[in-house]
C-alpha positions in Angstrom: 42.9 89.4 245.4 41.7 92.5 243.6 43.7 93.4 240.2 45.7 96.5 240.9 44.3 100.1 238.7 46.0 101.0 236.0 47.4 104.6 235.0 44.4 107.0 233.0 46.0 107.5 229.6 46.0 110.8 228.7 44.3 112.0 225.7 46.4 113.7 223.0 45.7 115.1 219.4 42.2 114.9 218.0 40.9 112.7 221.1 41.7 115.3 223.3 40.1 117.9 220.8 36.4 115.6 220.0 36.5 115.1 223.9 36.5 119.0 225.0 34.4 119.9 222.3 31.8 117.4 223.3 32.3 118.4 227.1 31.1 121.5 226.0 27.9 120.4 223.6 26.2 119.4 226.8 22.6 120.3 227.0 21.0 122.0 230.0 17.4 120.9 230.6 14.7 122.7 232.5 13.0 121.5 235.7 9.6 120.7 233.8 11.6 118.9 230.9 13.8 117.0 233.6 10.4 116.5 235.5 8.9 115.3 232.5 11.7 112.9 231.3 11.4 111.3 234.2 8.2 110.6 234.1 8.3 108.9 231.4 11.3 106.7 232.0 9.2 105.6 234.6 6.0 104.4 232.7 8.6 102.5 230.3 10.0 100.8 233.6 6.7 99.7 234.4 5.9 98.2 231.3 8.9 96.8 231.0 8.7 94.9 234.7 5.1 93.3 233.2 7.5 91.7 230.5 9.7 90.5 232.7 9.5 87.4 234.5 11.9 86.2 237.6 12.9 82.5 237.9 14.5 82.7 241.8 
């Protein structure tokens, strides 16, 4: 049987503060950097699945 959810606390004082402050510190990115990161995540994948070996 599945554990029931529990009430979000809410965030008071300087939590509440670092937390809004970093919600607004987030960086935009361009297409061609977005395009780019991605790219490049996916060469690491790949390199990362010749490491990798499956015992099924």
């Amino acid at each position: 049987m599945a554990r029931p959810i529990r009430e979000t606390p809410i965030l008071t004082g300087e939590d509440a503060e670092r937390f809004v402050r970093q919600m607004q510190e987030v960086e935009s990115r361009s297409p061609e950097e977005r395009e780019a990161r991605r790219k490049a995540f996916k060469e690491r994948v790949k390199e990362a699945k010749k490491l990798i070996t499956f015992c099924w």
